[in-house]
C-alpha positions in Angstrom: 10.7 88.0 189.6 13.0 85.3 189.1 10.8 82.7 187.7 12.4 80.0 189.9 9.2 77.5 189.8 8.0 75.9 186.7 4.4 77.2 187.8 3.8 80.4 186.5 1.0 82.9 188.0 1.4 85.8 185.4 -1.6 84.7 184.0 -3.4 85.4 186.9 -2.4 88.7 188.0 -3.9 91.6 186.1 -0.7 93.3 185.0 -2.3 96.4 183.6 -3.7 97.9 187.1 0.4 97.9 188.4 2.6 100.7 187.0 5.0 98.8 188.1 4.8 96.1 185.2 4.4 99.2 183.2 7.8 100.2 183.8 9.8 96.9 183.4 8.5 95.1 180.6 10.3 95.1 177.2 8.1 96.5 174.3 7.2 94.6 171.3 9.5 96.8 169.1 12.6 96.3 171.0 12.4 92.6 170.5 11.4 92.9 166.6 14.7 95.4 166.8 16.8 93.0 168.4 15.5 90.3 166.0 16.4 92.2 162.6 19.8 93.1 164.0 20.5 89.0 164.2 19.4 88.5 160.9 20.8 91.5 159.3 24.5 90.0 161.0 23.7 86.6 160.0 22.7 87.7 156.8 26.1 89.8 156.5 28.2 87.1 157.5 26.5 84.8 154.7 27.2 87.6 152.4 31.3 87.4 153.2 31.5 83.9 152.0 29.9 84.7 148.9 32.1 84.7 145.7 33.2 88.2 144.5 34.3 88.6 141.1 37.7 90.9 141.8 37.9 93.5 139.0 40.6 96.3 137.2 38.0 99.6 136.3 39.1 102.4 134.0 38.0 105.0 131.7 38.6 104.9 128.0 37.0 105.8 124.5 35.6 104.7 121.9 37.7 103.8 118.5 38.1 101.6 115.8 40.0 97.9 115.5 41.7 98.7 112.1 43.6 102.1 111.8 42.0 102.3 108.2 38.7 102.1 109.7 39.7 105.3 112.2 38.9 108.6 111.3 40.9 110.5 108.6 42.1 113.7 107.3 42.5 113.7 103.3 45.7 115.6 102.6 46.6 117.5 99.2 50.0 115.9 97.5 50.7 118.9 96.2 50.5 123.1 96.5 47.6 124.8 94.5 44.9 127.2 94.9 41.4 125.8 95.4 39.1 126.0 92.4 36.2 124.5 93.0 34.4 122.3 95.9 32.5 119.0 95.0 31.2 118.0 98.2 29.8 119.6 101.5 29.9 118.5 105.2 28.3 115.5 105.7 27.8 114.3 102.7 28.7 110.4 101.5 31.8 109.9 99.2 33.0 106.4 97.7 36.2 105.5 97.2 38.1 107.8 94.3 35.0 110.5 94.4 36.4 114.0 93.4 36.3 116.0 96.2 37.7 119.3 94.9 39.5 120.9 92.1 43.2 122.9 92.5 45.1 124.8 90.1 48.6 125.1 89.7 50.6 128.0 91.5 54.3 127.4 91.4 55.7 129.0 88.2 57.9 125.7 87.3 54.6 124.5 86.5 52.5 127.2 84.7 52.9 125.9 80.8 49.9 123.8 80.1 51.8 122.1 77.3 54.8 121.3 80.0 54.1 117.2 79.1 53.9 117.6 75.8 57.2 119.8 75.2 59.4 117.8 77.7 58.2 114.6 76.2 59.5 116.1 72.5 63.2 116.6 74.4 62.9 113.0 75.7 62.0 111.9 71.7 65.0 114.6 70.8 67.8 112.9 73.2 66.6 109.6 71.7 67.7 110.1 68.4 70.8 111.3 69.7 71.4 108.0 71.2 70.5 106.2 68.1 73.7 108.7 66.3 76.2 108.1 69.3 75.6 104.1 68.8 76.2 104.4 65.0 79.1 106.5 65.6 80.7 104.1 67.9 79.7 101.6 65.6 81.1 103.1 62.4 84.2 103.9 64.8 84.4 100.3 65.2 84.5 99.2 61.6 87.1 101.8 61.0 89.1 100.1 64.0 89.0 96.9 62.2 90.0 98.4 58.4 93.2 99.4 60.8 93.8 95.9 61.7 93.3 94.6 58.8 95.4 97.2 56.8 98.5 96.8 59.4 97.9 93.0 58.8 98.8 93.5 54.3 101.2 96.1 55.6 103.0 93.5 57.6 103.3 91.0 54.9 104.4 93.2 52.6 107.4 94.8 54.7 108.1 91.4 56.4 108.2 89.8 52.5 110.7 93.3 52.3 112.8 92.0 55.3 112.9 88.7 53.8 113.9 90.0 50.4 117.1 92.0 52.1 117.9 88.9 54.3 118.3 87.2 51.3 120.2 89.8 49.3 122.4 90.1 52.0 123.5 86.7 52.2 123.9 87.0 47.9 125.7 89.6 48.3 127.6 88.4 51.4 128.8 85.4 48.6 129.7 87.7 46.0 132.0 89.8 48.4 134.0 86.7 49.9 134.1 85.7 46.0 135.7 89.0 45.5 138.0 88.8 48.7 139.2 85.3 47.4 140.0 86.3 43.7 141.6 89.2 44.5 144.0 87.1 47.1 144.5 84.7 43.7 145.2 87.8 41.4 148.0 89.2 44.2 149.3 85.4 44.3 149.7 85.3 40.7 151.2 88.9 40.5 154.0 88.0 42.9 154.6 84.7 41.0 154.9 86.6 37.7 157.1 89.5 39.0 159.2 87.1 40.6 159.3 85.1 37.0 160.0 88.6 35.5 162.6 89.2 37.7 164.4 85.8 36.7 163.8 86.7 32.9 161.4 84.0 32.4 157.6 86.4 32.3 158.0 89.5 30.5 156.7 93.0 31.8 153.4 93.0 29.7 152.4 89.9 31.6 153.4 91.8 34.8 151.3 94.8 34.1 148.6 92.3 33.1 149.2 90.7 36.7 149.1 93.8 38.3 145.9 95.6 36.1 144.2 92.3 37.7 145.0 93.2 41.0 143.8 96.1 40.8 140.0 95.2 39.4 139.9 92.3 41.8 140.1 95.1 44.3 137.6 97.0 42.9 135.4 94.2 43.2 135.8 93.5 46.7 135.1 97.1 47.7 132.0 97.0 45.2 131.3 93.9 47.0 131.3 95.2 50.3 129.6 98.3 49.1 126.5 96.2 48.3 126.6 94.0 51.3 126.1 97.3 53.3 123.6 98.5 51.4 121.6 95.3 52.0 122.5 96.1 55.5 121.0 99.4 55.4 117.8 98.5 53.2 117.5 96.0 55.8 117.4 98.5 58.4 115.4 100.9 56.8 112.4 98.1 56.0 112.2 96.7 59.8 112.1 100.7 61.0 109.7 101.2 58.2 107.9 97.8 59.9 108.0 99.5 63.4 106.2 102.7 61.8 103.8 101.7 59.9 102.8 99.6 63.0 103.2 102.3 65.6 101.3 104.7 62.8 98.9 102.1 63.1 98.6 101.7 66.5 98.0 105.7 66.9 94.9 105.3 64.2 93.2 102.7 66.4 94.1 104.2 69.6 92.1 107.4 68.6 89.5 105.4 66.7 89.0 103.3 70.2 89.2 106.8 72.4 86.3 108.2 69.8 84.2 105.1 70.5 84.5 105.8 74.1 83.7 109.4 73.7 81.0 108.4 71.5 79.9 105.8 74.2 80.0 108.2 77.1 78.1 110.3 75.4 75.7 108.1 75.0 75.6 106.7 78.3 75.0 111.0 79.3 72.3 111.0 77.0 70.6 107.9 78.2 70.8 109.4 81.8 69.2 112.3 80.6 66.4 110.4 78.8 65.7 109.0 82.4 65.6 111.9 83.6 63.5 113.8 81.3 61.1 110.8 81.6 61.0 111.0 85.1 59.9 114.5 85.3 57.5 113.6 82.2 55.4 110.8 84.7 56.0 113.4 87.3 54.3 115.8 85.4 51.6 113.3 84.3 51.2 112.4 87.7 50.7 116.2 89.0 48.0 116.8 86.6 46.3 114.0 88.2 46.9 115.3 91.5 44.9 118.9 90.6 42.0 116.4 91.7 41.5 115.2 95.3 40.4 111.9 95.2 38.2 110.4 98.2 40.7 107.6 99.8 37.7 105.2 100.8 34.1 105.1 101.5 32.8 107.1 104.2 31.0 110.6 105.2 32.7 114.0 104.9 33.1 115.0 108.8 34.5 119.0 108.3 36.5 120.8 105.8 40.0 122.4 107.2 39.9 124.8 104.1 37.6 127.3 103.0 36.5 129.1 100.2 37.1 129.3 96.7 41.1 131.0 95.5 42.4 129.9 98.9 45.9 128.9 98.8 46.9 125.4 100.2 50.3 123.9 100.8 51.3 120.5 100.0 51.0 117.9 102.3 48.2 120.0 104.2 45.0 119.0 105.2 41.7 119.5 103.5 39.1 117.8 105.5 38.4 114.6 107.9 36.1 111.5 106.9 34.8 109.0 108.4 34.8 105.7 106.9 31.9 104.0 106.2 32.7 100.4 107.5 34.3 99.9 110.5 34.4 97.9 113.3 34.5 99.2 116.7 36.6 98.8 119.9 37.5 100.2 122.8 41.1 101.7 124.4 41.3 102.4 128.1 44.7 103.0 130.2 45.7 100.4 133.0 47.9 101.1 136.3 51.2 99.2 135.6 50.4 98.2 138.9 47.5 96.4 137.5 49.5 96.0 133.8 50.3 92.1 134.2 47.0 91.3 135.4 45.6 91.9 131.8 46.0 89.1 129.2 44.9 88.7 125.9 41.5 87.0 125.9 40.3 88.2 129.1 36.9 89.3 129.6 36.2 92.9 130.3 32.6 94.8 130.4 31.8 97.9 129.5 29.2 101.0 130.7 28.6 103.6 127.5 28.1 106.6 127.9 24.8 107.2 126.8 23.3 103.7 127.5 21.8 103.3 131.1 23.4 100.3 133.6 22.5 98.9 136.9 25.9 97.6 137.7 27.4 95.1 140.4 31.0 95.3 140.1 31.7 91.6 141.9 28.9 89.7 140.4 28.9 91.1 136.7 25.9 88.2 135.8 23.8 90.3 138.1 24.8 93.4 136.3 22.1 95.3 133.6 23.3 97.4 130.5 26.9 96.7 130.4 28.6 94.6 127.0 30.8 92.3 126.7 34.0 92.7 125.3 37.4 90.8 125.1 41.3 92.0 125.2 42.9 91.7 121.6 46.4 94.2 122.1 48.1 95.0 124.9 51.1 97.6 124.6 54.6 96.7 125.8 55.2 100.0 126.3 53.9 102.9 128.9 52.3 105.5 127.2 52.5 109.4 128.0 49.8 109.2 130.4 51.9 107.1 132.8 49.5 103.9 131.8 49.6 101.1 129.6 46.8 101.1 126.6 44.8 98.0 125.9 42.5 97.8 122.7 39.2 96.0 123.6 37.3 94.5 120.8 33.3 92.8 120.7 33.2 89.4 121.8 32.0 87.9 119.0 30.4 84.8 121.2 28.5 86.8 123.0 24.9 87.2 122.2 24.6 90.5 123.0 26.2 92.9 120.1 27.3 96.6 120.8 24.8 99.0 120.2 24.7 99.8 116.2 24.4 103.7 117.1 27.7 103.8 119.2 30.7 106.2 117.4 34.3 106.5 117.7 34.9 109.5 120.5 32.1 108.0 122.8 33.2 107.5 126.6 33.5 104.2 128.0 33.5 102.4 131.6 35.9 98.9 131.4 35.7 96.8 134.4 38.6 93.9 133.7 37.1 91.0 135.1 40.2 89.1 137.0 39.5 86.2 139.5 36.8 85.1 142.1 37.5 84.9 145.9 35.1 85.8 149.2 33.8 88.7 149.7 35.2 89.2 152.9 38.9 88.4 151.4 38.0 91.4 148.7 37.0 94.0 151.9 40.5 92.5 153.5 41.9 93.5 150.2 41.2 96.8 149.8 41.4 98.1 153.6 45.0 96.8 153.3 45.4 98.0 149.9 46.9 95.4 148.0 47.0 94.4 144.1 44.3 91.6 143.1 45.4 88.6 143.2 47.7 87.0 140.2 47.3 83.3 139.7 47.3 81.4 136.5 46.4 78.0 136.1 49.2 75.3 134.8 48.3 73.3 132.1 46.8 69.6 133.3 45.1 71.1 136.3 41.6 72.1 137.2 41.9 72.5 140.7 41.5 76.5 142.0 44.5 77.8 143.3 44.5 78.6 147.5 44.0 82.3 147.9 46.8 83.9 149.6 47.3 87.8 151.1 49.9 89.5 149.3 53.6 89.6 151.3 53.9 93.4 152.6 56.6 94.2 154.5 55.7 96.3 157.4 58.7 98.2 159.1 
């Protein structure tokens, strides 16, 4: 029927006695069918304007924020053989408990008295010390008797030199003195022979002339004789001067090369008092080390070594404890796709493993059983993996702590939260596979930033 006039006349005709009506009619559920499919689309297309909370997911573990708060192996400084246990598997230990006893088993170490004896040498290279330094100082005094010897020495010969300068020029006098008389006596000697030979001087008064030529002569080589004998003791003084100097010099120059002996020897002995020392504290300090100390409070996790008269080598491991007090966080690995989307600060929640969640990814204040955590280190560098590691820790704002019975090891769920856009922009997103999107505000500004599709070149 085409229902071209306004007056209708189903009413009137008894539909159920045609087949016909039968057959052509729509049926109630058809049009409820048709009416939940309209709603369900306009409900979906309400749904892709809502805001979705874009997200970075990854798996980590549980740790701790502080390395010293991070599970621990207590190591033994030094080689020994293990005498006796003081604590079991599980137990509680404070800080500087004794946790087992070693003995010594390197020979260099056997003598129980080793302290005591090497501490005598160090008390025995003292007093040798003490005798160097009086040596060099006794050394030192001589080196000054020296000085102060050469210095009378040196008066005396230069009061010598003096004395022979002197005599020198005396007898320097007494030979011109000589030298002229004698000239006088051959003057008069001529006069008088010449007086002889006129008959006027007889020849006694010659011969006296000539008897006074003669000891004039005498004198002047006597004269000279002495003069170069004051020469010579002269000479003989100053080299005397020179020697006694230069014998001197020799005394002093041994004396000083005795101090430094003396000195050096010292100095050697000094060094080996260090040394002796040293290995005294060292020694000291090993005997402490036959005791291993508990590093800090916590609970004995499992013993590396076993039983009683087992050898262990230095710098091995003895057992793992868990400290006490610590403060937990998370590390999970990031894309570096997804690595400068994380900043410190940001907001990431977290699924336990363990602790039930009902979780909506893009609207995490709809979501049950997840925590709240913030980002505190970020590395600058990839890791192993192929990832960059992030360190989580407990937001301390939020109301809701971590639970008290979480431990380091357990498995975590992150979900980064980033920014919020439509839903139907996220669905565009991840059919075309690109990154979430990276905006940061600028200072000054509170206005969100458009959203824009990543650029993708398509070739």
């Amino acid at each position: 029927m085409l229902n071209i006039s306004t007056d209708s006349i189903t009413a009137q005709i008894q539909q159920e006695k045609y087949k016909s009506f039968e057959k052509t009619s729509l049926s109630s559920a058809n049009v409820m069918f048709a009416r939940w499919m309209g709603g369900l689309f306009l409900l979906a297309l309400i749904f892709m304007f809502l805001p979705w909370t874009q997200n970075i997911q990854s798996k980590g573990k549980v740790t701790t924020l502080r390395p010293e708060h991070r599970p621990q192996t207590v190591q033994s400084t030094i080689a020994g053989q293990i005498e006796r246990w003081y604590v079991r598997e599980g137990d509680t230990i404070s800080k500087g408990d004794t946790i087992l006893h070693l003995t010594e088993i390197k020979s260099d170490y056997f003598d129980p008295q080793i302290v005591e004896r090497t501490q005598k040498q160090v008390n025995a290279k003292t007093g040798s010390i003490g005798a160097y330094q009086r040596k060099a100082n006794a050394l030192s005094e001589q080196i000054s008797a020296y000085q102060e010897e050469l210095a009378q020495k040196r008066n005396q010969l230069q009061n010598k030199v003096q004395q022979s300068r002197l005599k020198i020029i005396t007898d320097s006098i007494a030979f011109k003195r000589a030298v002229l008389d004698d000239s006088i006596a051959r003057v008069q000697l001529a006069r008088t022979e010449s007086l002889y030979k006129e008959g006027i001087k007889p020849r006694t008064e010659v011969e006296d002339k000539r008897f006074k030529v003669q000891e004039t002569e005498a004198k002047v080589v006597d004269a000279r004789n002495k003069v170069n004998i004051a020469r010579q003791e002269l000479q003989i003084v100053r080299t005397e001067l020179r020697q006694v100097m230069a014998e001197t010099a020799q005394k002093i120059a041994k004396a000083e090369s005795d101090i430094a002996s003396a000195l050096s020897e010292q100095f050697s002995t000094e060094a080996d008092v260090s040394k002796l020392s040293i290995q005294v504290e060292n020694y000291r300090q090993r005997n402490a080390f036959y005791y291993v100390l508990a590093p800090q409070d916590g609970v004995v996790a499992k013993a590396m070594q076993a039983g009683i008269g087992e050898n262990i080598k230095e710098g091995e491991a003895i057992l793992s404890i868990l400290p006490k007090q610590y403060t937990l966080a998370v590390e999970m690995y990031v894309k570096p796709l997804d690595y400068p989307l994380v900043n410190l600060n940001q907001e990431v929640r977290f699924l336990f493993d363990g602790w039930p969640a009902i979780v909506f990814s893009g609207w995490p204040g709809f979501s049950f059983g997840t925590f709240k955590g913030k980002v505190v280190a970020i590395d600058n560098i990839i890791s192993d993996n192929g990832k960059y590691r992030i360190l989580i820790a407990p937001d301390e704002k939020d109301g809701k702590k971590w639970p008290t019975a979480l431990r380091p090891g357990s498995g975590a769920q992150g979900i980064a939260l980033l920014q919020n856009v439509p839903l139907w922009y996220e669905l565009w997103r991840q059919l075309n596979g690109f990154p979430p999107n990276y905006y940061q505000k600028e200072e000054g500004k509170s206005e969100e930033p458009k959203l824009k599709a990543p650029v993708k070149s398509l070739k």
